[in-house]
MDAnalysis code that builds the backbone (N, CA, C; Angstrom):
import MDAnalysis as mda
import numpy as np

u = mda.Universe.empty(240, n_residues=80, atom_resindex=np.repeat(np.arange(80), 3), trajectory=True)
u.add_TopologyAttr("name", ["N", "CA", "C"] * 80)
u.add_TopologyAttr("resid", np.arange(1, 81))
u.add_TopologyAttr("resname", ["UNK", "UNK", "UNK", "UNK", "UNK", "UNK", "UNK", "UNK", "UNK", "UNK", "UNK", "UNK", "UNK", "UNK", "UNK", "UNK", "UNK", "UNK", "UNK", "UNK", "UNK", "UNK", "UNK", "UNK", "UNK", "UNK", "UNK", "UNK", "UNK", "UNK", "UNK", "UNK", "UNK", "UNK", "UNK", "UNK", "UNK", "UNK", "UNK", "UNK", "UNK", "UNK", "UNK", "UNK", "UNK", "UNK", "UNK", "UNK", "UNK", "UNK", "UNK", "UNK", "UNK", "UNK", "UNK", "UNK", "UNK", "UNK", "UNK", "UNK", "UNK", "UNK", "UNK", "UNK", "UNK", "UNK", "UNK", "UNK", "UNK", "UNK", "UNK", "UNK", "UNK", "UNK", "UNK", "UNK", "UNK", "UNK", "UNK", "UNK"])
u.atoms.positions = np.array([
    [15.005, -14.462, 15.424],
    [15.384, -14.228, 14.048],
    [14.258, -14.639, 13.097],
    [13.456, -15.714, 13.365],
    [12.606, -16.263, 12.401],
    [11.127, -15.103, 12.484],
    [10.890, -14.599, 13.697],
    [9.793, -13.677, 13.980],
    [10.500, -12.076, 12.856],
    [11.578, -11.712, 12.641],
    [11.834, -10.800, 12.224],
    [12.091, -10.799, 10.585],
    [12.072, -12.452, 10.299],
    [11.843, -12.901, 8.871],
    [10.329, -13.035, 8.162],
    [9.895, -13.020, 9.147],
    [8.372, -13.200, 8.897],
    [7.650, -11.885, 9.028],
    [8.262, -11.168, 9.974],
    [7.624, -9.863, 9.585],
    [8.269, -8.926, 8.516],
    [9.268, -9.313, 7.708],
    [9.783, -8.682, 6.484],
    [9.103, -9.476, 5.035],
    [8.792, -10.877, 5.591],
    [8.485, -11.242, 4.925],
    [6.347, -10.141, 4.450],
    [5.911, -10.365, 5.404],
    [4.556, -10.020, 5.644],
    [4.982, -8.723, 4.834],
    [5.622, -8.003, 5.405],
    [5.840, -6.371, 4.588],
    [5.896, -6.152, 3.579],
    [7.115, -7.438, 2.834],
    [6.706, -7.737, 1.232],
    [5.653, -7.789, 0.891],
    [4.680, -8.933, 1.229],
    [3.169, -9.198, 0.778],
    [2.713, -7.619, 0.828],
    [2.678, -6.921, 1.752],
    [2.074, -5.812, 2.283],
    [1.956, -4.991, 0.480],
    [3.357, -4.916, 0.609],
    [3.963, -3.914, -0.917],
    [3.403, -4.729, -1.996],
    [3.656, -5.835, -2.014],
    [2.745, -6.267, -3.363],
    [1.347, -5.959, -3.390],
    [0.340, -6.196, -2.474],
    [-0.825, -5.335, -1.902],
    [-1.030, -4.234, -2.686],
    [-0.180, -3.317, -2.048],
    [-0.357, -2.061, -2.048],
    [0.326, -1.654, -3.268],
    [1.307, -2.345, -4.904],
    [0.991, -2.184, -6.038],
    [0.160, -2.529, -6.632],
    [-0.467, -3.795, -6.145],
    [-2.279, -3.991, -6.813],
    [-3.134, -2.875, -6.919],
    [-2.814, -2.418, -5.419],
    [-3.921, -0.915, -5.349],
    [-3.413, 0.050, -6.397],
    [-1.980, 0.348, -6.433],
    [-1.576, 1.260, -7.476],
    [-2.202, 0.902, -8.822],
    [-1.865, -0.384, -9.350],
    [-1.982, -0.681, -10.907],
    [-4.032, -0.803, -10.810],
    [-4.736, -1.072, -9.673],
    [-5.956, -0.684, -9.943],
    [-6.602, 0.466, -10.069],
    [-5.693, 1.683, -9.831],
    [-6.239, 3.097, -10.317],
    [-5.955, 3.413, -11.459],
    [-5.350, 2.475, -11.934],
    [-5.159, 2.749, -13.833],
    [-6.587, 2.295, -14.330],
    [-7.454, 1.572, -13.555],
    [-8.708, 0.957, -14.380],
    [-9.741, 1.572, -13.938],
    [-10.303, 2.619, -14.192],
    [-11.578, 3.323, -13.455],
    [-13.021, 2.396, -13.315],
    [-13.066, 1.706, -14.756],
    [-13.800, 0.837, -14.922],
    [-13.917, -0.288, -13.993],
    [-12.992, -0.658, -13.322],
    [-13.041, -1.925, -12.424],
    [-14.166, -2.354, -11.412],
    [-14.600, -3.365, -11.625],
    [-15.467, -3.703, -10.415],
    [-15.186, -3.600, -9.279],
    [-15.902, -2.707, -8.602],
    [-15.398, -1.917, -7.190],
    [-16.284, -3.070, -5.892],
    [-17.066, -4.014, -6.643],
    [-17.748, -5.115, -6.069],
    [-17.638, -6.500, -5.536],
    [-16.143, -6.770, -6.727],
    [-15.153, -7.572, -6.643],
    [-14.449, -8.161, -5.381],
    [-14.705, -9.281, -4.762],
    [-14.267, -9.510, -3.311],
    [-12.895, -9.353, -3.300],
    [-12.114, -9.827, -4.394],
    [-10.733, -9.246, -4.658],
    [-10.378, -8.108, -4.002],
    [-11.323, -6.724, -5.152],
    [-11.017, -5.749, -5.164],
    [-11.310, -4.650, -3.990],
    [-12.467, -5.580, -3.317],
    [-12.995, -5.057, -1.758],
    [-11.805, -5.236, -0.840],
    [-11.153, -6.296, -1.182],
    [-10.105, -6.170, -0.046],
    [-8.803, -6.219, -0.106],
    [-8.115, -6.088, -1.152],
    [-7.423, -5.067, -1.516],
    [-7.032, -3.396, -0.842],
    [-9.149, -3.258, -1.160],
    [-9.029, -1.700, -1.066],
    [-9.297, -1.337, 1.002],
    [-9.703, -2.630, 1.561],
    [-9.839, -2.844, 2.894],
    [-8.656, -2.947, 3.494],
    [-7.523, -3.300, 2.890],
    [-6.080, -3.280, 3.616],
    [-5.561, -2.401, 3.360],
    [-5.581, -1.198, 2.091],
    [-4.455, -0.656, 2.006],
    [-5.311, 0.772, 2.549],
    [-6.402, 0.571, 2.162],
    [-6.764, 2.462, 2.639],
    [-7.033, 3.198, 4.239],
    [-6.705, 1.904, 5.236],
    [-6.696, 2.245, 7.009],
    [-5.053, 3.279, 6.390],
    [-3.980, 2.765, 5.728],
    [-2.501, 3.128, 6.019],
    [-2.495, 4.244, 5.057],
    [-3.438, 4.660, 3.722],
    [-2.905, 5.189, 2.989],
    [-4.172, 6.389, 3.462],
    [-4.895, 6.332, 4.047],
    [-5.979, 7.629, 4.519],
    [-5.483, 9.101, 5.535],
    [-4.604, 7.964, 6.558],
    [-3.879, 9.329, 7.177],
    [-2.572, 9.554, 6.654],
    [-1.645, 9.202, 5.786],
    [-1.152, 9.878, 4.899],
    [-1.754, 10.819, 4.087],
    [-3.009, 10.340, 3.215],
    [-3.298, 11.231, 1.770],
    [-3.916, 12.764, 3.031],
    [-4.419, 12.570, 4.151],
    [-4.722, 14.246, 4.902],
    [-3.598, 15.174, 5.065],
    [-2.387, 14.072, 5.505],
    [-1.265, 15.120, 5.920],
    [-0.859, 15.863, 4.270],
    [-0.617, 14.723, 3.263],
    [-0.043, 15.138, 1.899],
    [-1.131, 15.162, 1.028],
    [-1.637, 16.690, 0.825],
    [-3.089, 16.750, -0.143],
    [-2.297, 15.855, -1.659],
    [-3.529, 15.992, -2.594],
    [-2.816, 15.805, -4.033],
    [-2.185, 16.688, -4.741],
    [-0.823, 16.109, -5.191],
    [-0.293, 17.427, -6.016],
    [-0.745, 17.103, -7.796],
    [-1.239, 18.375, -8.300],
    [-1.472, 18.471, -9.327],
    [-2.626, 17.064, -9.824],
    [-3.660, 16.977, -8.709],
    [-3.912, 15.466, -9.254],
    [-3.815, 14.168, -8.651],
    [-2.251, 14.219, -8.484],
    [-1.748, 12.843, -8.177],
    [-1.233, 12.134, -6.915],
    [-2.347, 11.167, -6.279],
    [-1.708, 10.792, -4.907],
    [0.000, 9.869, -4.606],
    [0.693, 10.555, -3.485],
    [1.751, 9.870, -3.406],
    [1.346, 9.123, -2.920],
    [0.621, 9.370, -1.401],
    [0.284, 8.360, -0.290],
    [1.145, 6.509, -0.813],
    [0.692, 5.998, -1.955],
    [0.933, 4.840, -2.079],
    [3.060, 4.911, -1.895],
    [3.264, 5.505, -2.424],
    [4.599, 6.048, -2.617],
    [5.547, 6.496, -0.979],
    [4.597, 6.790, -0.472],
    [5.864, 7.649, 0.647],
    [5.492, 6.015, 1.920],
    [4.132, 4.859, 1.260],
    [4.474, 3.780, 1.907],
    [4.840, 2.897, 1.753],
    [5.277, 2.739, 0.266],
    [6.617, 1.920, -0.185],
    [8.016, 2.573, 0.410],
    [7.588, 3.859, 0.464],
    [9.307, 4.302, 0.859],
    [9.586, 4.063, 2.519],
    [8.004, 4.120, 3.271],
    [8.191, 3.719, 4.421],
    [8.362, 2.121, 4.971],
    [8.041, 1.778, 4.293],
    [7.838, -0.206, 3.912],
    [9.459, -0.397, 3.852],
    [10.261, -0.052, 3.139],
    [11.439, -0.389, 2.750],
    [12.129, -0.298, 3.348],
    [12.158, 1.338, 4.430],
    [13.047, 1.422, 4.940],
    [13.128, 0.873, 6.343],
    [11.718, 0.455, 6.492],
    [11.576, -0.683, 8.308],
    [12.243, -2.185, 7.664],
    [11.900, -2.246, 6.610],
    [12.632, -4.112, 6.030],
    [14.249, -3.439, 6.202],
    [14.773, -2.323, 5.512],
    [16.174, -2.281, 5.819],
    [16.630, -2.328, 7.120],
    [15.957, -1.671, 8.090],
    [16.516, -1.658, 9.695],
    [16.346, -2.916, 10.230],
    [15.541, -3.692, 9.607],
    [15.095, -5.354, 10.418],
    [16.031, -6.078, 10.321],
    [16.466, -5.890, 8.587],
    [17.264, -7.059, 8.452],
    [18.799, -6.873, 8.466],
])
């Protein structure tokens, strides 16, 4: 039970992660040099790369971040 709390727990972190990455494409300007921002962009783009091939951009706009919150959520719902 405690191994299956900890990996829901980790999944959270994961999603907070991976809205950093969201709310950092609002800043074009951002230091892309940033050890922060290096790894940030080192965790989330292995998960969000073979998504964005299968789902091009529509009009623009990547879901990728989106269909892995929706996938994030729904492995924390079956865990717990």
């Amino acid at each position: 039970m405690i191994i299956i709390q900890l990996i829901v727990f980790l999944l959270w972190i994961y999603q907070l992660i991976m809205l950093a990455r969201v709310f950092m494409s609002w800043f074009p300007n951002l230091d892309r040099y940033n050890p922060v921002v290096q790894f940030i962009y080192q965790v989330t783009e292995p998960v969000l790369r073979p998504i964005r091939e299968l789902l091009p951009p529509t009009m623009g706009i990547d879901f990728s971040p989106l269909i892995v919150f929706i996938g994030i959520s729904i492995l924390m719902m079956i865990l717990r």
